[in-house]
C-alpha positions in Angstrom: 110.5 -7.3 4.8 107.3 -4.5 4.5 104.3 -5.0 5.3 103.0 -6.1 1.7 105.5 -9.1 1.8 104.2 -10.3 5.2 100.7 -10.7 3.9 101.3 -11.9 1.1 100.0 -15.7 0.7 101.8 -18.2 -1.3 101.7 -21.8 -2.0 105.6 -23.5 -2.5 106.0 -24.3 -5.9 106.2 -28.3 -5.2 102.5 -27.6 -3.5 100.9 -25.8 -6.4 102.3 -28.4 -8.5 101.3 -31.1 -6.8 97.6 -29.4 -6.0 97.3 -28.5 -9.9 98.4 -32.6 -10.4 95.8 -33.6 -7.6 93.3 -30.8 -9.6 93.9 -32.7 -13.0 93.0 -36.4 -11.8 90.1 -35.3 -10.1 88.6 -34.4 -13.0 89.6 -37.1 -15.0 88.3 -39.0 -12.6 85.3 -37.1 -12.2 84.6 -37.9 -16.6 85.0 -41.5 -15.6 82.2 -41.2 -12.6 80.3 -39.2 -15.5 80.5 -42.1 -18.6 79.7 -44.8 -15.6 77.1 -43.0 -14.9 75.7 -42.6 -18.8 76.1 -46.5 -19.2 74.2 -47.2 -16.2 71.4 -45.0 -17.1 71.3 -46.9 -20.5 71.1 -50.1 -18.7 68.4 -48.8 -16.6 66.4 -47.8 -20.2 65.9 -51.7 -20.6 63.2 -52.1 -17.7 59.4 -51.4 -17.9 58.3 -48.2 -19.5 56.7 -46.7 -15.8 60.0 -47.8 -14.4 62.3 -46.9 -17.0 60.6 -43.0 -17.4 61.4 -42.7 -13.4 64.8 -43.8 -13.8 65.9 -41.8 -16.6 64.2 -38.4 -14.9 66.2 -39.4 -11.5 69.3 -40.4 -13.0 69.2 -37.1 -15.1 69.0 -35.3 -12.2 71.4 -36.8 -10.6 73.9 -36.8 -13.5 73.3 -33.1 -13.7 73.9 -32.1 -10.3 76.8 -34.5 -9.8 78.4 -32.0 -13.0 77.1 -28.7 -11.4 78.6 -29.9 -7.8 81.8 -31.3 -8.5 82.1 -28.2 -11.3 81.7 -25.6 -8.7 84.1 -27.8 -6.3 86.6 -27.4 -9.0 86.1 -23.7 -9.4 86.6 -23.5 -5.8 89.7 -25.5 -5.8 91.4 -23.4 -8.7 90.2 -20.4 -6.8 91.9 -21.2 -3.9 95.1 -21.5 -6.4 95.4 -18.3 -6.9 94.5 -17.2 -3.1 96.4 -14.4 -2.8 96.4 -14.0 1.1 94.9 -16.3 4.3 91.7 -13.7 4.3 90.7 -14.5 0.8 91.0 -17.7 1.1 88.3 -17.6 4.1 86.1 -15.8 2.2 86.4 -18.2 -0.8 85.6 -20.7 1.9 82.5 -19.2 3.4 81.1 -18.4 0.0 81.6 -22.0 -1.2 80.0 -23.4 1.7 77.0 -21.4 1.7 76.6 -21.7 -2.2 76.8 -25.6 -1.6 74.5 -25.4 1.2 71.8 -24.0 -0.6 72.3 -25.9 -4.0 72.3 -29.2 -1.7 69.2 -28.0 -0.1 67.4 -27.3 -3.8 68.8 -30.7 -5.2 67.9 -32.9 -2.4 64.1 -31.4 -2.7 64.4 -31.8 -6.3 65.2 -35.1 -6.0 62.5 -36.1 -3.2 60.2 -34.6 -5.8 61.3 -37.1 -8.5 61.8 -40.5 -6.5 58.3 -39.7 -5.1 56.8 -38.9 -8.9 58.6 -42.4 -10.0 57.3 -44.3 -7.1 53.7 -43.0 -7.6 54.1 -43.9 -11.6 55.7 -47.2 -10.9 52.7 -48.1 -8.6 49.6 -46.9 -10.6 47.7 -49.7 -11.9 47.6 -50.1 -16.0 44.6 -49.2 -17.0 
């Protein structure tokens, strides 16, 4: 065996398989998350107009990074896939990690923005 063999990653057959199955429902059970989502937003839509613009603008948000989150943790997963040795697979690692650390970092001051906007809308006085 040369070198080239020895570092060589690869994932068993029956693993790929079954981490390409474990892929598949977890997006199909990420649509499902998705259209829950959607219907509860339109349930929200039925309250008070302050209330309801809050909602909707947080929910959005939400929605959206849910999809760019578990999107990019997809992504990762396939690119792991196709990992072609243990140091690429650390690197895919420590790039995924950072990435998420600063898109949590953005989203959760995004949404602090938004929850604080409703709140503040919600409470104003009609005039």
């Amino acid at each position: 065996m040369d070198q080239n063999d020895r570092d060589r990653f690869e994932i068993p057959k029956d693993m790929q398989s079954m981490a390409e199955a474990g892929f598949e429902q977890a997006r199909k059970a990420f649509e499902n998350f998705l259209n829950s989502a959607r219907q509860t937003s339109s349930s929200l839509e039925d309250r008070g107009e302050k209330v309801r613009a809050g909602a909707k603008d947080i929910t959005s948000k939400a929605i959206a990074f849910a999809e760019k989150n578990v999107a990019t943790s997809l992504d990762y997963a396939q690119k792991l896939l196709q990992a072609k040795d243990i140091g690429e697979v650390m690197r895919l690692h420590s790039e995924y990690v950072q990435e998420q650390m600063r898109a949590l970092a953005e989203q959760a001051s995004e949404m602090g923005q938004a929850v604080t906007r409703a709140a503040m809308d919600a409470a104003r006085p009609k005039t």
